[in-house]
C-alpha positions as a LaTeX table, in Angstrom:
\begin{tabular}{lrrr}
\hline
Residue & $x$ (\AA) & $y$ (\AA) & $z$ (\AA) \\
\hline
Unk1 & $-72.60$ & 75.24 & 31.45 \\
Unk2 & $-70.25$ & 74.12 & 28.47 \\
Unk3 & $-66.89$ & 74.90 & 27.83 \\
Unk4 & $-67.09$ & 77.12 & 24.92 \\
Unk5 & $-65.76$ & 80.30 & 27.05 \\
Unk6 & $-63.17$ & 78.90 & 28.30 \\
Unk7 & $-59.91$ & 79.99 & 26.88 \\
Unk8 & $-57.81$ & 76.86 & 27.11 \\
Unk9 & $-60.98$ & 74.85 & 25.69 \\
Unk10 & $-61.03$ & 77.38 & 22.74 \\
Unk11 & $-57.17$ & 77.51 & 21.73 \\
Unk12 & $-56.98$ & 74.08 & 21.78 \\
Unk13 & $-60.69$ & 73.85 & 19.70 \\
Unk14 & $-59.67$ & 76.44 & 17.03 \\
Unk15 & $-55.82$ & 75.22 & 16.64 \\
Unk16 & $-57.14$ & 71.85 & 15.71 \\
Unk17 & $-59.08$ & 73.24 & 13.19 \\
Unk18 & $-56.49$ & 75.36 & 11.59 \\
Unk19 & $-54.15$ & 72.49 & 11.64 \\
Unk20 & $-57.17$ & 70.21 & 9.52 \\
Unk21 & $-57.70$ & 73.22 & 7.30 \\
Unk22 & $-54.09$ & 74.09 & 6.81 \\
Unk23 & $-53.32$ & 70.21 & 6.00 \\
Unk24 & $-55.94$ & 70.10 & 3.38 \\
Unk25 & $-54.50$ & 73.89 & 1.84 \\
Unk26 & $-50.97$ & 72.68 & 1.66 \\
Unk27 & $-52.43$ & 69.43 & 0.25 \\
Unk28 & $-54.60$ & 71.25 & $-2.56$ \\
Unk29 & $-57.16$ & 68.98 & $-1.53$ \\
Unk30 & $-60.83$ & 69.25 & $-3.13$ \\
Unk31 & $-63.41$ & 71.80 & $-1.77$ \\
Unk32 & $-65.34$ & 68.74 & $-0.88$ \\
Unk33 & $-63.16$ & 67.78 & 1.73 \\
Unk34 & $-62.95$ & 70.68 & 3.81 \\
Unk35 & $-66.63$ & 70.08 & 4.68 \\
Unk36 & $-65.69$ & 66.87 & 6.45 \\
Unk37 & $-63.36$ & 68.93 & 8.78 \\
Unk38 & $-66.07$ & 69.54 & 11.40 \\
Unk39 & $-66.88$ & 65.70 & 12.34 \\
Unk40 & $-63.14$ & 65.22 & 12.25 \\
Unk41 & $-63.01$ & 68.05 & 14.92 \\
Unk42 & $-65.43$ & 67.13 & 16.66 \\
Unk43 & $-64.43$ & 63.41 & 17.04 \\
Unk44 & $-61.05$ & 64.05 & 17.93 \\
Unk45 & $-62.01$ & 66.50 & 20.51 \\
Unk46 & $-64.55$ & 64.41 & 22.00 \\
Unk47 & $-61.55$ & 61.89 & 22.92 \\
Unk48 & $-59.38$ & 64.64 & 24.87 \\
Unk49 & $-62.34$ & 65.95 & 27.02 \\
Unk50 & $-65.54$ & 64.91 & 29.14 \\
Unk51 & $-67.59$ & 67.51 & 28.11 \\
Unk52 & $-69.88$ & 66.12 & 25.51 \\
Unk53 & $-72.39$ & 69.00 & 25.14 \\
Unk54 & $-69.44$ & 70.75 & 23.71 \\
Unk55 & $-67.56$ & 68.18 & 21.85 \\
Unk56 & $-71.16$ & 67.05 & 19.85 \\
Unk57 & $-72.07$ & 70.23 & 18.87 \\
Unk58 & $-71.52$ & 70.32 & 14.77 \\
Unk59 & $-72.24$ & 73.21 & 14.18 \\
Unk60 & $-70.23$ & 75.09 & 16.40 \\
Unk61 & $-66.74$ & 72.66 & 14.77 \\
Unk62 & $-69.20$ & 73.97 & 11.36 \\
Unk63 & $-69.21$ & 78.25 & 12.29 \\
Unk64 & $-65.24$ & 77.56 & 13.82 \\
Unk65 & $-64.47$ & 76.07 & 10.09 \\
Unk66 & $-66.18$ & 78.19 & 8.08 \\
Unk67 & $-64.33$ & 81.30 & 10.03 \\
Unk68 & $-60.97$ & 79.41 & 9.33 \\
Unk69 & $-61.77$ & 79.62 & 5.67 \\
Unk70 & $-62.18$ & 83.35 & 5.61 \\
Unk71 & $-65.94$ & 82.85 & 5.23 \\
Unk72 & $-69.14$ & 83.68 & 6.88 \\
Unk73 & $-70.04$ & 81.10 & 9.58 \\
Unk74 & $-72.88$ & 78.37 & 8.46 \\
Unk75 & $-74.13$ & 75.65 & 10.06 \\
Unk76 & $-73.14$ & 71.82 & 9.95 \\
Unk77 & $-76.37$ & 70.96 & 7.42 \\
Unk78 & $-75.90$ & 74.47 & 5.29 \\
Unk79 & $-72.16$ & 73.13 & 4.55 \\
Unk80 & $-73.04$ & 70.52 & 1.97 \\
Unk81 & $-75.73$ & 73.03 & 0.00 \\
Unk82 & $-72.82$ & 73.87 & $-2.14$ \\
Unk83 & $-72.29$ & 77.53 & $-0.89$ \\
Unk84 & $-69.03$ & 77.49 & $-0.41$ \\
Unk85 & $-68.36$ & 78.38 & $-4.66$ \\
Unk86 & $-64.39$ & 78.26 & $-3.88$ \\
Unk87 & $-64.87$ & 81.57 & $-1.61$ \\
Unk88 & $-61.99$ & 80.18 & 0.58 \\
Unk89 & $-59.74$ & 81.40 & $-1.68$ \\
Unk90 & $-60.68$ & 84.94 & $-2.13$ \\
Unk91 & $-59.27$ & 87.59 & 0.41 \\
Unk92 & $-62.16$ & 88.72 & 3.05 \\
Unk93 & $-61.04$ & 92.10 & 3.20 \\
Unk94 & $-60.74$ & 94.17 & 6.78 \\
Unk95 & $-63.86$ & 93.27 & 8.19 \\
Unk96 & $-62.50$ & 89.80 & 9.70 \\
Unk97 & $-65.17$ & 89.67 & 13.01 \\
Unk98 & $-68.26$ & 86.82 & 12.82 \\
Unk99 & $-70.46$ & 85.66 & 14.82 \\
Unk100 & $-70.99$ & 81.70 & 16.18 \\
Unk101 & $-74.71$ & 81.27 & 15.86 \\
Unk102 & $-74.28$ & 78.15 & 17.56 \\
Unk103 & $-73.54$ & 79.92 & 21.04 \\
Unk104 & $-74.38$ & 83.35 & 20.68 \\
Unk105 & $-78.26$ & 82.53 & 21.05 \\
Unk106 & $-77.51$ & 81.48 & 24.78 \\
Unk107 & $-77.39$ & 85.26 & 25.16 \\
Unk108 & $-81.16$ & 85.43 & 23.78 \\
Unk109 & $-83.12$ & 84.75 & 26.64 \\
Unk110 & $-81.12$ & 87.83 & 28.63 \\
Unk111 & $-84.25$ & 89.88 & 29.83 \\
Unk112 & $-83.89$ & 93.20 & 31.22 \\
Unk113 & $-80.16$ & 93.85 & 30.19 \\
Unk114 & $-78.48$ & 95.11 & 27.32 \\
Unk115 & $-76.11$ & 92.07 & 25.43 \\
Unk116 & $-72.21$ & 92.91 & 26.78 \\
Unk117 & $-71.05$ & 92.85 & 23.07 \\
Unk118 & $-73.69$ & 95.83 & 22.10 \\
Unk119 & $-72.78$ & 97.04 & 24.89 \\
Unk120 & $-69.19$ & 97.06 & 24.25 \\
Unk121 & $-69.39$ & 98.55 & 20.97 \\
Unk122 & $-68.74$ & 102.29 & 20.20 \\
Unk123 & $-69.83$ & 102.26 & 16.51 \\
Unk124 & $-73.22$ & 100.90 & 16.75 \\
Unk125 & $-72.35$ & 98.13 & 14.50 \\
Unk126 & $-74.40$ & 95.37 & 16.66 \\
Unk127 & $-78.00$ & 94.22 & 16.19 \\
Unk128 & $-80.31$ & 91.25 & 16.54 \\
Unk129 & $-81.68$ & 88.96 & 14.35 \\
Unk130 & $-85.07$ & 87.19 & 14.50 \\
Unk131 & $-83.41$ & 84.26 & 16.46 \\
Unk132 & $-82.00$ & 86.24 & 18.34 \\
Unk133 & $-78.19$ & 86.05 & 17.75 \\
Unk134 & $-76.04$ & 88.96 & 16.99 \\
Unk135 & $-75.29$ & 90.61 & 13.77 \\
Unk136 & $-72.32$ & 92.39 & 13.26 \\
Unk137 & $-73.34$ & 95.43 & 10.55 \\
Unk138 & $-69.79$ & 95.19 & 8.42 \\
Unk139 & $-70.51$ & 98.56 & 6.67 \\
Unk140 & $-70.30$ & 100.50 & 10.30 \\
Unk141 & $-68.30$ & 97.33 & 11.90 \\
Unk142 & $-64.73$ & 98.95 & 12.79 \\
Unk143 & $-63.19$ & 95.76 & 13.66 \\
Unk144 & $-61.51$ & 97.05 & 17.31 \\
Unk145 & $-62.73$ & 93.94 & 18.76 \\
Unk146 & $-64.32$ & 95.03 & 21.74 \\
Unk147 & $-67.05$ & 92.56 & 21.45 \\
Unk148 & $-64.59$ & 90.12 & 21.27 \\
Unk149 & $-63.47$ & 90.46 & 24.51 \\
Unk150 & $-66.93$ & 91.22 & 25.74 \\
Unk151 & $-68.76$ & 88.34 & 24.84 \\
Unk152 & $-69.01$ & 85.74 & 27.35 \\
Unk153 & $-69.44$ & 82.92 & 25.61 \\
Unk154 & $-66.78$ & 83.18 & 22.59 \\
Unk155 & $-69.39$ & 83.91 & 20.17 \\
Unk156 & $-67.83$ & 86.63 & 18.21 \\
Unk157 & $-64.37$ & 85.21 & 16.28 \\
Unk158 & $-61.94$ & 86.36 & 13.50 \\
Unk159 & $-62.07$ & 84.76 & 10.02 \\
Unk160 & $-58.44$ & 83.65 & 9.43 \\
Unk161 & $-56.84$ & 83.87 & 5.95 \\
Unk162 & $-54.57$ & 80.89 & 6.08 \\
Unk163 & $-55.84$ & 79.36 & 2.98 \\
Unk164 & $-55.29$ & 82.31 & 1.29 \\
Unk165 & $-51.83$ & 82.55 & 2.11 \\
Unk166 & $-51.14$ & 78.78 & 1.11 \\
Unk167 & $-52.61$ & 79.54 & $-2.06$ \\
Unk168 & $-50.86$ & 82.12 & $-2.91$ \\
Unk169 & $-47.03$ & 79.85 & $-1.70$ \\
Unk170 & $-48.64$ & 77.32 & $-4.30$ \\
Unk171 & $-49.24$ & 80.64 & $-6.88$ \\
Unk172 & $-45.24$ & 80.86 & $-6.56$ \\
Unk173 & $-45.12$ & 84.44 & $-4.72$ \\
Unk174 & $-42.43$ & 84.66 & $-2.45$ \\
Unk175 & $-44.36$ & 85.04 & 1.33 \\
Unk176 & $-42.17$ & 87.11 & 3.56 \\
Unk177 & $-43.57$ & 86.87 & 7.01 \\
Unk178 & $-43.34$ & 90.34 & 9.06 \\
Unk179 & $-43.41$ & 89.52 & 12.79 \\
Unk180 & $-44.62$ & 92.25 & 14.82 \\
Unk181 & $-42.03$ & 93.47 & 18.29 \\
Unk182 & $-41.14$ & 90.57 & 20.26 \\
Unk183 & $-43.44$ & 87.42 & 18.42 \\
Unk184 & $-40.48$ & 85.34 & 18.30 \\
Unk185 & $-40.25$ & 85.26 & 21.87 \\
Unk186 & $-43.58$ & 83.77 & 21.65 \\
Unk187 & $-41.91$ & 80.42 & 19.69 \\
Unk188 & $-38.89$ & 80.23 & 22.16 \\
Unk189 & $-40.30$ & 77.35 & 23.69 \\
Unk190 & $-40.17$ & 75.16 & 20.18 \\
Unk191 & $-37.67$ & 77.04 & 18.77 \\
Unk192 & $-34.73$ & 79.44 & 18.71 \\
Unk193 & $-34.02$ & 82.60 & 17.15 \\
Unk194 & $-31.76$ & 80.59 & 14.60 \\
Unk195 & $-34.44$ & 77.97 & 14.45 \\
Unk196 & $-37.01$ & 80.19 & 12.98 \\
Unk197 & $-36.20$ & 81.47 & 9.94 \\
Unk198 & $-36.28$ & 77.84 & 8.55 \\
Unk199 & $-39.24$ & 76.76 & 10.61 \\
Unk200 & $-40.94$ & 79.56 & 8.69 \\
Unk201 & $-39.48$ & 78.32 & 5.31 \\
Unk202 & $-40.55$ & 74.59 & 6.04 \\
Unk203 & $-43.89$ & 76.30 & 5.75 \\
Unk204 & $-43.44$ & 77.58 & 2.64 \\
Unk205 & $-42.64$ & 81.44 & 3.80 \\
Unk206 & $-39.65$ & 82.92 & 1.56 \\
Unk207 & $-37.91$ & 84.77 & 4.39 \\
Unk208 & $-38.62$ & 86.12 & 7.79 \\
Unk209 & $-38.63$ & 90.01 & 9.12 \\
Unk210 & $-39.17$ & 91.02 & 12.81 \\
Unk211 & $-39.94$ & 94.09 & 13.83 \\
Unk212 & $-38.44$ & 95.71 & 16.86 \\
Unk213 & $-39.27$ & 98.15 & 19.32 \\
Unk214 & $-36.49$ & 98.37 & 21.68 \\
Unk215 & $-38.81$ & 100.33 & 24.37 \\
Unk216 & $-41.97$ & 98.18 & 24.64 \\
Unk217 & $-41.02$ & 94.90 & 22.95 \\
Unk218 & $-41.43$ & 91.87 & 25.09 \\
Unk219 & $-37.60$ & 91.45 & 24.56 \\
Unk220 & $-36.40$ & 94.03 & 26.82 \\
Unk221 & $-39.00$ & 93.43 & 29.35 \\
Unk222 & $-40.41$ & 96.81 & 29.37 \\
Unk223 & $-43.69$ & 95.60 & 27.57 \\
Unk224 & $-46.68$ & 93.05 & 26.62 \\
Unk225 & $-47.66$ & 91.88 & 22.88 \\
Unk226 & $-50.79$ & 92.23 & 23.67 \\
Unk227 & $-53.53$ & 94.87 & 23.55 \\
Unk228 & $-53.95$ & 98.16 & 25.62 \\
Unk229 & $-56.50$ & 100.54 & 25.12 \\
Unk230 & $-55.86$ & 103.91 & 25.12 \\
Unk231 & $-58.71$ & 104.96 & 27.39 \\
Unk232 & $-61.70$ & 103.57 & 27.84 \\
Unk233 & $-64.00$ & 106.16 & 26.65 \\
Unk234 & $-62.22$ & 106.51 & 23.43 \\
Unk235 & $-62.57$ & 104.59 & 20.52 \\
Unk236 & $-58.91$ & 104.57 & 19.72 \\
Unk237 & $-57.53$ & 101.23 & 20.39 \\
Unk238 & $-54.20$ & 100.40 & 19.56 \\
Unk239 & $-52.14$ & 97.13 & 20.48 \\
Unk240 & $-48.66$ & 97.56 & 22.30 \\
Unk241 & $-47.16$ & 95.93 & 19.68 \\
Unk242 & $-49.10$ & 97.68 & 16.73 \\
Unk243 & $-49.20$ & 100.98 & 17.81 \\
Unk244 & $-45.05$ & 101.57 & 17.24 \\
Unk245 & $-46.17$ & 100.03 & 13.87 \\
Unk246 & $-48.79$ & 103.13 & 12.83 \\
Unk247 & $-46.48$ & 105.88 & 14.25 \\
Unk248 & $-43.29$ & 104.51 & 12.06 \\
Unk249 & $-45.37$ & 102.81 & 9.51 \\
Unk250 & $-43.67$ & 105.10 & 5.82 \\
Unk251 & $-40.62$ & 103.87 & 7.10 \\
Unk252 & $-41.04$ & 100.98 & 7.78 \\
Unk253 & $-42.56$ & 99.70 & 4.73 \\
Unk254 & $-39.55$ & 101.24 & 3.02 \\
Unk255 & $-37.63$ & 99.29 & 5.34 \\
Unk256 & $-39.17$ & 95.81 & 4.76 \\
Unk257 & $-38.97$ & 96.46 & 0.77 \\
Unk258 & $-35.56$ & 97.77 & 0.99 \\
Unk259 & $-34.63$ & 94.25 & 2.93 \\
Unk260 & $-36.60$ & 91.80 & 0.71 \\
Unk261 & $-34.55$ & 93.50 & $-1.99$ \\
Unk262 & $-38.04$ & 95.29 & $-3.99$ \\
Unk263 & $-39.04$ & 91.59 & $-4.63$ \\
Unk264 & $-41.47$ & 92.18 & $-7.70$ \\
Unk265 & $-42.71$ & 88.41 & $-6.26$ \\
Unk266 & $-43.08$ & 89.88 & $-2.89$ \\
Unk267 & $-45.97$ & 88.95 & $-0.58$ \\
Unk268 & $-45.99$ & 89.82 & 2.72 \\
Unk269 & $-47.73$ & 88.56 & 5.86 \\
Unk270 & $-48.15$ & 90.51 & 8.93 \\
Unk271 & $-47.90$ & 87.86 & 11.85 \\
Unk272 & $-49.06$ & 89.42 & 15.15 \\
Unk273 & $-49.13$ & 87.55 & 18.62 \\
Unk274 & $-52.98$ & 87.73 & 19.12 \\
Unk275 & $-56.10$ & 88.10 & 17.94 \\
Unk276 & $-56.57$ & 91.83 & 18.87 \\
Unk277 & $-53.43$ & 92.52 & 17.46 \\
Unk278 & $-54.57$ & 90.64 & 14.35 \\
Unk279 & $-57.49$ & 92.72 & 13.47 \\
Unk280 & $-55.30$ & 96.54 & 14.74 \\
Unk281 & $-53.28$ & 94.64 & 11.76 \\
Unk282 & $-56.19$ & 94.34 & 9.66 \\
Unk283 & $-56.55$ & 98.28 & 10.00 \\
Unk284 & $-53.42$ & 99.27 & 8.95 \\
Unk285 & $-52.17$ & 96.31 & 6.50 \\
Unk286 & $-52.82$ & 98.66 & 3.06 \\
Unk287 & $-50.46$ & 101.35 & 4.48 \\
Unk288 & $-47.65$ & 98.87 & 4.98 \\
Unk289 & $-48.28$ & 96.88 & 1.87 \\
Unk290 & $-49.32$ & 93.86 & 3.82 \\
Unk291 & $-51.22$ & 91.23 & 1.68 \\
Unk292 & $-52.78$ & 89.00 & 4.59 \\
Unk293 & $-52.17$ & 88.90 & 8.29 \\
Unk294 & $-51.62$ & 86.17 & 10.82 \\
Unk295 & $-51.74$ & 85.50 & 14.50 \\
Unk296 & $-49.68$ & 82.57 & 16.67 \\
Unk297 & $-52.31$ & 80.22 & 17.36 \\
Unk298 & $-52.66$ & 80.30 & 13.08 \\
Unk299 & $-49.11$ & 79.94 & 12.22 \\
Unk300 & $-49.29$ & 77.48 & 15.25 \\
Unk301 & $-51.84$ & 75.78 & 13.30 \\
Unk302 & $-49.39$ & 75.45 & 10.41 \\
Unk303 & $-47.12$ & 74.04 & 12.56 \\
Unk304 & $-48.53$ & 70.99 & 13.01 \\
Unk305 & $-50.36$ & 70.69 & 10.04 \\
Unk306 & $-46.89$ & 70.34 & 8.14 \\
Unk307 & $-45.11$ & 68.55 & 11.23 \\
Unk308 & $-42.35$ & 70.97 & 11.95 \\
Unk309 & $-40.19$ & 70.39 & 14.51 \\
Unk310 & $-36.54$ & 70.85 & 16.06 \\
Unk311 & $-35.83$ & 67.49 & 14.40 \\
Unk312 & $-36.66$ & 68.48 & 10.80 \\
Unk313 & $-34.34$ & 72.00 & 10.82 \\
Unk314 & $-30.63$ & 70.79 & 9.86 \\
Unk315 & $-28.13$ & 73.19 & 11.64 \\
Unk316 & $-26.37$ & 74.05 & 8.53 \\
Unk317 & $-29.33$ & 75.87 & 7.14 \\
Unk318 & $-29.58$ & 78.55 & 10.07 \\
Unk319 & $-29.74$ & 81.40 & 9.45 \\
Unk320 & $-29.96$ & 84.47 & 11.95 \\
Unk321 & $-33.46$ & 86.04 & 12.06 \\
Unk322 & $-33.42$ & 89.67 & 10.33 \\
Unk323 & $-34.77$ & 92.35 & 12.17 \\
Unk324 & $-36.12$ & 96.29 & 11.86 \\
Unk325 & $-36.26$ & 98.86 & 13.86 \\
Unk326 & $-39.64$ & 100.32 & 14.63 \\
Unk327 & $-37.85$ & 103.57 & 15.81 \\
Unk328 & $-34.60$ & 104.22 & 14.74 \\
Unk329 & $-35.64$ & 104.61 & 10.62 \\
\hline
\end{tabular}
């Protein structure tokens, strides 16, 4: 069976793409090029592992690029039938979950059982089209991700907004990245603390906020970044690192506007340390003013797209990184 669940496989699949698709942002390339991402992908890929049913498949690099542009996934042939109308640069909203048409018909031929992502969801968002793939209903969809996790094949992805956000650092607005409770932790390996702020600023970010929760943040070693479900008959779903976020969120936004200075410019990016956290983001970015939001393997994308590295941050430009209290406001 391919590769396409496998976790390692897909980090390493999707990060490639947002590097190519972050490249050709910061680049202001043409539409046209984007559209030559996939084969890129997929040629690269196909040097760094044996699995060629994977590595071949165009449309799956196709549905993985579309969903880094913020769009609805298409196959590799529906690319070049000039659909894309520069939709890449318009914000998608909060309904960031798609579906990979590409794999999610290997769940078709399930007799007898109902699909784990309907299944999984508590909104009754989930049907099936006449090929038998999965169709996420956006108007009922409440993005908590649960047939994210449930799918077994990876089928079901978040659109990213990292064009968006390039666009609007070439538009001039001053990006000020808000890192949710203990993310930086999650860059210690390339860099430190002092590092950061200008790693963030090679990318074109204005400044750098992280919020912290001294209870639960990975920092003190009382908590994970990552998601935790309240129960599991409820539908409330809230991320360690989010929920801190909702309870505190008034003052916090004053916070974050009182420390940008009430930057008329301002734009800010909420940049969370997964993709559940991303979309519990999603939920709650017009109540904290948040333009766009992030996750690692995204702003990891960035990364290498503009080459940053230890090498390229000059010591006399550190600065320390600022932080906010999630509950002492």
């Amino acid at each position: 069976m391919p590769v396409y669940n496998e976790c390692s496989f897909q980090v390493k699949y999707r990060r490639k793409i947002f590097e190519q698709i972050a490249l050709l942002a910061y680049s202001n390339a043409r539409e046209a090029l984007y559209r030559l991402v996939p084969k890129s992908v997929v040629t690269e890929m196909a040097e760094n592992t044996a699995d060629n049913e994977v590595t071949s498949d165009l449309d799956y690099a196709a549905e993985s690029c579309c969903a880094a542009l913020g769009l609805e996934p298409v196959g590799y042939k529906d690319l070049f039938l000039d659909n894309m109308g520069g939709e890449h640069g318009k914000a998608m909203g909060n309904n960031v979950l798609c579906t990979l048409k590409s794999v999610c018909h290997k769940c078709a031929n399930i007799q007898g059982r109902e699909r784990p992502c309907a299944k999984a969801c508590m909104c009754d968002a989930i049907k099936t089209d006449s090929l038998g793939s999965t169709v996420i209903d956006g108007t009922k969809c409440d993005s908590c991700g649960r047939c994210l996790l449930a799918c077994p094949y990876g089928a079901i992805i978040d659109k990213s907004a990292i064009v968006q956000v390039i666009q609007e650092i070439h538009n001039g607005r001053h990006i000020y990245a808000i890192l949710t409770p203990g993310l930086s932790q999650q860059f210690s390996t390339r860099f430190s603390e002092m590092e950061l702020t200008e790693a963030f600023r090679i990318l074109g970010f204005y400044d750098v906020v992280e919020l912290d929760d001294e209870e639960e943040s990975p920092r003190s070693g009382k908590g994970s970044a990552c998601i935790g479900w309240r129960s599991e008959e409820s539908r409330e779903h809230i991320s360690c690192c989010v929920s801190k976020i909702e309870e505190y969120r008034d003052g916090i936004r004053d916070e974050i506007l009182y420390v940008c200075g009430y930057d008329p410019n301002a734009c800010f990016v909420l940049v969370t340390p997964c993709v559940i956290s991303k979309i519990e983001g999603v939920r709650l970015k017009d109540s904290l003013y948040v333009s766009y939001v992030l996750d690692f393997e995204e702003l990891a994308g960035m990364l290498e797209a503009r080459a940053v590295e230890k090498d390229l941050i000059r010591p006399f430009e550190l600065e320390s990184l600022k932080h906010i209290s999630c509950t002492h406001i």
